[in-house]
C-alpha positions as CSV (number, residue, x, y, z in Angstrom):
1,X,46.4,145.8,-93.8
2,X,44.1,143.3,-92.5
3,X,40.6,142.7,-94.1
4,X,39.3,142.6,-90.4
5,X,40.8,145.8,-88.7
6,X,40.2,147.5,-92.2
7,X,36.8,148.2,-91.9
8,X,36.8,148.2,-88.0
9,X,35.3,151.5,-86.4
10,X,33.9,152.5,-83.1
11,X,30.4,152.6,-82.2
12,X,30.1,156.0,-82.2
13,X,31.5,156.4,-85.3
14,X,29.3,154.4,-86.5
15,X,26.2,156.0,-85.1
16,X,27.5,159.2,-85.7
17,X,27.8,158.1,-89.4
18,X,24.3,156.5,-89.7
19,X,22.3,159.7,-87.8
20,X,24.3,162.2,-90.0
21,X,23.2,160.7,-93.7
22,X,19.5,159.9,-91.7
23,X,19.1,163.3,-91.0
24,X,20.5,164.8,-94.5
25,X,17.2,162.8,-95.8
26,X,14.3,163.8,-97.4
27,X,12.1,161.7,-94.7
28,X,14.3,163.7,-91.6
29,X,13.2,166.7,-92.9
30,X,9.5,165.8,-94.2
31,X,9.2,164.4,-90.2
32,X,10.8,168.1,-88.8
33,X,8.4,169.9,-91.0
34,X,5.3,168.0,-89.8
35,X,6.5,168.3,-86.2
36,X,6.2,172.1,-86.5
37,X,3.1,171.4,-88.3
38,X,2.0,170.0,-85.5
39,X,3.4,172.0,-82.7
40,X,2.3,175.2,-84.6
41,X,-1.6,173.7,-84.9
42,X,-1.5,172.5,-81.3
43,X,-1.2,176.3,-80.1
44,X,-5.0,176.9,-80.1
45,X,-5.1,174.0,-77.8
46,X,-2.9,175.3,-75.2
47,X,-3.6,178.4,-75.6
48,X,-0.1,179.9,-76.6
49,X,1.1,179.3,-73.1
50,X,4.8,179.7,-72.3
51,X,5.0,176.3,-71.7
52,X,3.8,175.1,-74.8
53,X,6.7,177.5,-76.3
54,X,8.9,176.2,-74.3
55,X,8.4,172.7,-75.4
56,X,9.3,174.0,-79.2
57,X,12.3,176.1,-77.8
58,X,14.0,173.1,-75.6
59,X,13.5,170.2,-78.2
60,X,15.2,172.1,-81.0
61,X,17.7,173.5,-78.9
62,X,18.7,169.8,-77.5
63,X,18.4,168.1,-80.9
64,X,20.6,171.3,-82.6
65,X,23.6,171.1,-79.6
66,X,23.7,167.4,-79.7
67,X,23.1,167.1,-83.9
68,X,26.6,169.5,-83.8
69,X,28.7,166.7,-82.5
70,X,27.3,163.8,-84.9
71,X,27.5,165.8,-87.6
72,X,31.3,166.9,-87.3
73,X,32.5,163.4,-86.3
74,X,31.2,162.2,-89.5
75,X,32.5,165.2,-91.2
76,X,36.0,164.7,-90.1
77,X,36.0,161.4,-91.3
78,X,34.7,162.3,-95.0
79,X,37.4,165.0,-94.8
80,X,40.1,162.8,-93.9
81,X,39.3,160.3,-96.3
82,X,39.2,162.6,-98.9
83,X,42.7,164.3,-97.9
84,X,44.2,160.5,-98.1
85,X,42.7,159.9,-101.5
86,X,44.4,163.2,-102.8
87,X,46.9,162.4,-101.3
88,X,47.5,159.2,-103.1
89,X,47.0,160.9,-106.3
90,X,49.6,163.9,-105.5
91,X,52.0,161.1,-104.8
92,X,51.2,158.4,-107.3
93,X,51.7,161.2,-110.1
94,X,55.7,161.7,-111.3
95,X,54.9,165.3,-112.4
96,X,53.1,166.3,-109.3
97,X,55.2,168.2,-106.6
98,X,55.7,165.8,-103.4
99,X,55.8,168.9,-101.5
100,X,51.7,169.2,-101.9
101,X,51.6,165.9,-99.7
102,X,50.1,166.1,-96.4
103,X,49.0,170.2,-97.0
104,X,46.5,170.2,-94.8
105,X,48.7,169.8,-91.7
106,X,50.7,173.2,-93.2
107,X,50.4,176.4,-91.5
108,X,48.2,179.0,-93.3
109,X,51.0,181.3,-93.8
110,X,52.5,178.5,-95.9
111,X,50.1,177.8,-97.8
112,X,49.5,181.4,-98.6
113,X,53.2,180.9,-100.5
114,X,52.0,178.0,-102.0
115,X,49.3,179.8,-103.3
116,X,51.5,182.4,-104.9
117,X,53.4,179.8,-106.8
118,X,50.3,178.7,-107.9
119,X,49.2,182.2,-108.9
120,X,52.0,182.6,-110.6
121,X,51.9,179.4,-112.3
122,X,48.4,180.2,-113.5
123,X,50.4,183.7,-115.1
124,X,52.3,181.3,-116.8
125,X,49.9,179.2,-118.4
126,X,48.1,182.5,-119.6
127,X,50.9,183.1,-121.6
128,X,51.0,179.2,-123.4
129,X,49.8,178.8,-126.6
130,X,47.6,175.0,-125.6
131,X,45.3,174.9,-122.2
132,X,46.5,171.5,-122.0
133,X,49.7,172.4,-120.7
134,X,50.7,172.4,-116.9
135,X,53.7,172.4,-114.6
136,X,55.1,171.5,-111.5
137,X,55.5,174.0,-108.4
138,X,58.9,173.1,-109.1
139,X,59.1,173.3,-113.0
140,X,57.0,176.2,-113.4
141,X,59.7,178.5,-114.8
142,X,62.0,175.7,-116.3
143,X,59.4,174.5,-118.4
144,X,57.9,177.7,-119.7
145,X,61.5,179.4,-120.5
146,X,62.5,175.9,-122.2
147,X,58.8,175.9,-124.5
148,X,59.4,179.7,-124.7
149,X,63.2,179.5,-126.2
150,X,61.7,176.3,-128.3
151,X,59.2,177.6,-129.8
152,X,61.4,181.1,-131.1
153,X,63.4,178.6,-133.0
154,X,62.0,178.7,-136.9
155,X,63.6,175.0,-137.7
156,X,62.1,173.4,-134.3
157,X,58.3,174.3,-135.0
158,X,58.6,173.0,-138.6
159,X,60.0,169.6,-137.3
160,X,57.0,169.5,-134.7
161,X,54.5,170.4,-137.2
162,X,55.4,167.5,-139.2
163,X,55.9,164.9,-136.2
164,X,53.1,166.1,-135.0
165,X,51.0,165.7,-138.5
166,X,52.5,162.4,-138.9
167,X,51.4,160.9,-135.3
168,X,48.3,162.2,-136.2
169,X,48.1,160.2,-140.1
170,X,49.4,156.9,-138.3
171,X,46.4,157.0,-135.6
């Protein structure tokens, strides 16, 4: 990709971007509080008219509708971002399942599925021996009959034991 059109966005995106973090700060919200502060001492002044209610009402109600919008636009972009990046890592990783690439954009129905192979995976791993161990989507029961059928065997778990203890010695 280009180093220019990279890092390229639109101005709203960019103002969007910069309002969202501006309000998340402590300032945005010291500034609201003393607004209210203000607006709350000022009712003696005016007497608690409707209109000086009406000044409270309308202001929030504008900044709220219109903060909405700025707020989500940078959201999706965080989200989107973030999606890529796991991405990246789902597909970078041999022992990842591909099928976990681009999830977002599945139906809920299948991911519920997914979920139960995950669930079920999670069964599996109760049932090992190590924490450390994980699977596949796709491996889930190969791999656990295959350490399950290994690890009946008397003669395989002695010649483990002692690879094991001798990678261990050599480190």
């Amino acid at each position: 990709m280009n180093s220019q059109s990279q890092h390229k966005s639109s101005a709203f995106e960019k103002f969007a971007t910069k309002v969202s973090k501006a309000a998340g700060s402590t300032p945005a919200f010291i500034g609201a509080f003393l607004l209210v502060v203000v607006w709350a001492a000022s009712g003696p002044i005016f007497d608690y008219s409707e209109t000086w209610q009406l000044v409270i009402n309308t202001g929030t109600t504008i900044i709220t509708f219109l903060m909405v919008f700025l707020i989500q636009k940078a959201q999706n972009k965080d989200s989107l971002a973030i999606q890529l990046k796991l991405n990246e890592l789902v597909a970078s990783n041999e022992q990842s399942s591909n099928s976990l690439v681009d999830i977002e954009s599945m139906t809920e129905e299948e991911m519920i599925i997914i979920q139960k192979y995950y669930h079920h995976l999670s069964q599996l791993a109760k049932k090992d021996l190590s924490i450390r161990t994980s699977h596949s989507i796709a491996e889930a029961n190969e791999l656990h009959n295959r350490k399950k059928e290994k690890n009946i065997k008397p003669d395989n778990i002695k010649k483990t034991t002692k690879n094991t203890s001798k990678k261990i010695t050599k480190k």
